[in-house]
N, C-alpha and C positions, 0 to 999 in steps of 0.2 A: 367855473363850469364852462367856460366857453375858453376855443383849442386857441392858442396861440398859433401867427405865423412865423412861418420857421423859413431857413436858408441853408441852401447847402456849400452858399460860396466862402471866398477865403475873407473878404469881409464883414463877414459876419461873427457875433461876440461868443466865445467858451470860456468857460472857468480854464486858468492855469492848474497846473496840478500842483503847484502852491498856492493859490490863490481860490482853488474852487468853494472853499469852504467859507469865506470871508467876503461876499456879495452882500451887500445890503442895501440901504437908501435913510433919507432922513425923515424924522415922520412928520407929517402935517396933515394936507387934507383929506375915502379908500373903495367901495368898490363896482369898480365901472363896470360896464358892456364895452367887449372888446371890440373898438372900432380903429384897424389897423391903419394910421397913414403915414404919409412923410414925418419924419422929424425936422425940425428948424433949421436942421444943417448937420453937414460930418463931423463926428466925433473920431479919435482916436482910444484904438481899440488896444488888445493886446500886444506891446512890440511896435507900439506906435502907428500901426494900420491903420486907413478911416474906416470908422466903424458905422455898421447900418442899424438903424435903430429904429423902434415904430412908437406912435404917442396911442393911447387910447383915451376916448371922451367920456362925460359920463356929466349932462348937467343936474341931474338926480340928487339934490342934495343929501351931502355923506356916503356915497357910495366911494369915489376917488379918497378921501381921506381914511376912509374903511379899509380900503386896501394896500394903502401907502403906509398906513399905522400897521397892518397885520404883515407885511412885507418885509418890513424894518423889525419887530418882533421876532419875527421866525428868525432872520437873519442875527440877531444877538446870540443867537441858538450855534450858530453855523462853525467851525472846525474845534470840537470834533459831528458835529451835526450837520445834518444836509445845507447841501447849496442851495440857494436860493436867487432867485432873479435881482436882477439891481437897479433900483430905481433911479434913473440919472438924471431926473429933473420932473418934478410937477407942478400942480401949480390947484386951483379949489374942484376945477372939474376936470383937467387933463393928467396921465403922467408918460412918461415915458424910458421905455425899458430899451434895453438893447433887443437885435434879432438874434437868434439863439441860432448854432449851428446844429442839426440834425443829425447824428447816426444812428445806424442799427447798435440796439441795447447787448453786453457780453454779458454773459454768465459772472466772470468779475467786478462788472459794472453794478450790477442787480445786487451783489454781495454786500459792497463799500457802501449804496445805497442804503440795504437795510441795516447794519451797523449806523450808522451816519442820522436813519431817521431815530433809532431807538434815543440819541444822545441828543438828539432836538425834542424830542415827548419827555426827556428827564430835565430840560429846562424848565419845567411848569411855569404853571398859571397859578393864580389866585384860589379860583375855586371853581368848579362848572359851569362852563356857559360866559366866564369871565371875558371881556373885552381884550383886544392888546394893547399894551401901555401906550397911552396914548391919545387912546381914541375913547370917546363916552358914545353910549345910546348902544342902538340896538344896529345889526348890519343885516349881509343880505347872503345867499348861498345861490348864485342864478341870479335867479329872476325872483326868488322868494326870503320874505322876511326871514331875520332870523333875529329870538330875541339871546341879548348877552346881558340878565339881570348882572346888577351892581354889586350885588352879595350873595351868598350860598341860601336856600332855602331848605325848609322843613320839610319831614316830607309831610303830602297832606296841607301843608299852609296855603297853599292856592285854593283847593277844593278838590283834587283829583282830577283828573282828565273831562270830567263833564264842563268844572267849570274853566279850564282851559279850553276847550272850542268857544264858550260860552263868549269869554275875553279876550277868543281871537276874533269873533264876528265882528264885538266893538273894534277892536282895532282896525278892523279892512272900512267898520265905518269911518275913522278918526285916527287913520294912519301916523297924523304927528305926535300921536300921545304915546308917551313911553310907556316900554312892557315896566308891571307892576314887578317892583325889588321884591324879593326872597329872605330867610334868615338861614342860621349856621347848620347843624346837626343834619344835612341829606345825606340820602341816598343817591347812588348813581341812578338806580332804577327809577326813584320818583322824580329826578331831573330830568331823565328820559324820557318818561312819559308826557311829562306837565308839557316839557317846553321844545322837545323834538319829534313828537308823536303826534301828538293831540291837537295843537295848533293845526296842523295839514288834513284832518279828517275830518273836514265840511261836506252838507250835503250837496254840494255840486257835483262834487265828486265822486263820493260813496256811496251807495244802495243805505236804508236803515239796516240791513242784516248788517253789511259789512262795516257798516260805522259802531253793531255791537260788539261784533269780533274782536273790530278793536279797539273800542273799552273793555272789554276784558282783558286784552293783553295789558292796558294800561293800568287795571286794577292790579294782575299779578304783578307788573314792572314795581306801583307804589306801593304794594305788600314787603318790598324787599327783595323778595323770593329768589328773584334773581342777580342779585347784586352780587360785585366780584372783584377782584382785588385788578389795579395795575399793574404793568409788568414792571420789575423788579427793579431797574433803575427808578423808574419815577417812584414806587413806595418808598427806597431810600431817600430822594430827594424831600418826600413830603413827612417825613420823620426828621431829618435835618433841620431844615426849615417848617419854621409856624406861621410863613406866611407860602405856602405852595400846598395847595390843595386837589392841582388836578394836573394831567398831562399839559403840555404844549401843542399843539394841535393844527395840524395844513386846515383840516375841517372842511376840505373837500378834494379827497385826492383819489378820485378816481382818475384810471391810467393816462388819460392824456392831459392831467396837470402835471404829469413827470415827464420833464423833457431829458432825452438821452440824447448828452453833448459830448466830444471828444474830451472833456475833463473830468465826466459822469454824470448822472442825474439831476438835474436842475429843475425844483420846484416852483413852480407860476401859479397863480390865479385863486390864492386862498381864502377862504370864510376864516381866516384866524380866530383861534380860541381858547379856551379852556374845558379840558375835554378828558376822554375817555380814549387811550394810545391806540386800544383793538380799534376804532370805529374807523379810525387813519388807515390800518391795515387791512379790512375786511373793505373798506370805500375801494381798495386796487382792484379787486377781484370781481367785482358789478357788473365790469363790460371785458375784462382779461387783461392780463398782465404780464407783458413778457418777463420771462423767468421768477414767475411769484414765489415758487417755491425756493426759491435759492433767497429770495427777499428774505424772506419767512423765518426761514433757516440762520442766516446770521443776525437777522434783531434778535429773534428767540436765543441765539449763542450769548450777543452780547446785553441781553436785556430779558434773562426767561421770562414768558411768559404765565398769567398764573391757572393750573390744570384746567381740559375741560373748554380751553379757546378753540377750539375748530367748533366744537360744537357751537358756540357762539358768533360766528362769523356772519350768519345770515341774521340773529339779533341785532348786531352792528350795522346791518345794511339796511334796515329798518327806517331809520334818518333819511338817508341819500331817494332809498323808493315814496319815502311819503313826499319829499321834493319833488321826486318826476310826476307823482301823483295832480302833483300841485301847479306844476309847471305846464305839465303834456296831456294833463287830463286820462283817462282813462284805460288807457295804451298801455301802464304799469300798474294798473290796480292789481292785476292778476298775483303777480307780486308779491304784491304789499298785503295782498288779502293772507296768502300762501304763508310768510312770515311770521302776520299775526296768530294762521291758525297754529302754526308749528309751538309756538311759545306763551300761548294762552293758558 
């Protein structure tokens, strides 16, 4: 959630155009606050150049290893799947990436992107909500919790969305206690609700009306009612395999975690997960997205989408607003209220 700094010089690191797909790192300790500084010294960049490169801190235990682990995941993902940043060295609270070279986004750039993300969402995951390999516990999206139970859950097995606020209060009490595991047979919608919705809609935030709005959107979400297939590479993926049960997931890509590099799109700063592919693609459009529609256009070419997704786009954004909610306080309720009523 927070922007990377970027460079417009010639020492600074781009994906080759053989190489942009194959960025990764090795996983260990993941997800910091970006705090830009020196690196220990020059690296050799592309073509042998010194390369410029920033570290970020984060002594938060398991945030840097959050991200180092969800880094290196997406990157297993990567040609034919998006590029991804490269971790060239971390360590329990720091890591550090290269600085990424900046240009203006082409119309061909936005295309290869969406092809490229669709083929990274068909690498799945485990099941929803799932961890990247790697990494155990729960992570962070910002500045806000996020849980990544250990296994798939029922729907209903929690309690519903009541008693998810219920068990996020404890938790803000007794933050080192891990979010309670789940079992197999869900729904996307009552995962949605239980562990992306309902968590964030505490009364500090919410009016009592609008904390019923949205239990009810949560009630319809764990009815089912709105549950919906993946798009079509990942359902083959998770018919193949009997252990892939959800997309691959940035899990927080709104537009300025996509850096547009002279080798293409280069994705930074992910909540990694096991997820839901639209939430990836409706997360671009929150704040804009240079040429979404041309995004759009080739994931749905190379990866249809299943009927009836636009209308779902402000569903999927539901996640990212109950974060700002969370995060900035009251500035995105509007939102988030507007959402819920839509789809209640």
């Amino acid at each position: 959630m927070f922007a990377r700094y970027v460079s417009k010089g010639d020492e600074a690191w781009a994906p080759r155009e053989d190489a942009a797909r194959r960025a990764g790192g090795e996983v260990g300790d993941s997800m910091g606050e970006c705090s830009g500084g020196p690196s220990r010294g020059p690296r050799e960049g592309n073509g042998g150049a010194p390369m410029d490169t920033m570290r970020k801190s984060d002594g938060r235990r398991g945030r840097i290893a959050y991200e180092v682990a969800g880094l290196a995941w997406l990157a297993e993902a990567s040609d034919p799947g998006a590029a991804i940043v490269p971790v060239l060295d971390h360590g329990a609270t720091w890591l550090e990436e290269p600085r990424l070279v900046s240009v203006s986004p082409t119309p061909r750039a936005a295309e290869e992107f969406g092809r490229a993300l669709a083929h990274t969402h068909a690498a799945g995951a485990r099941h929803l909500g799932a961890a990247p390999d790697g990494y155990a516990g729960d992570g962070w999206m910002g500045e806000a919790p996020l849980s990544l139970p250990s296994r798939p859950s029922a729907r209903g097995e929690e309690g519903g969305a009541n008693r998810a606020n219920r068990a996020n209060r404890a938790n803000r009490a007794n933050p080192d206690e891990a979010t309670p595991a789940s079992s197999p047979r869900e729904s996307w919608g009552s995962f949605y609700a239980r562990e992306r919705i309902a968590p964030y809609a505490d009364d500090r935030t919410f009016t009592a009306a609008e904390r019923t709005l949205i239990d009810k959107l949560c009630e319809r979400l764990e009815s089912g009612a709105l549950d919906h297939g993946q798009p079509r590479l990942v359902e083959d993926a998770k018919n193949r395999h009997n252990n892939i049960g959800a997309a691959r997931t940035h899990g927080d890509l709104w537009s300025g975690n996509v850096m547009w590099t002279p080798g293409g799109a280069v994705l930074i700063d992910p909540a990694a997960q096991g997820g839901h592919a639209e939430e990836d693609l409706a997360a671009l459009a929150v704040f804009g997205c240079p040429h979404y529609e041309r995004i759009l256009a080739a994931y749905d070419e190379a990866s249809p989408l299943e009927d009836g997704w636009r209308e779902r786009i402000a569903l999927h954004q539901a996640h990212i607003m109950m974060i700002h909610c969370a995060i900035f306080g009251r500035s995105y309720v509007p939102e988030a209220v507007a959402i819920a009523r839509r789809y209640a």
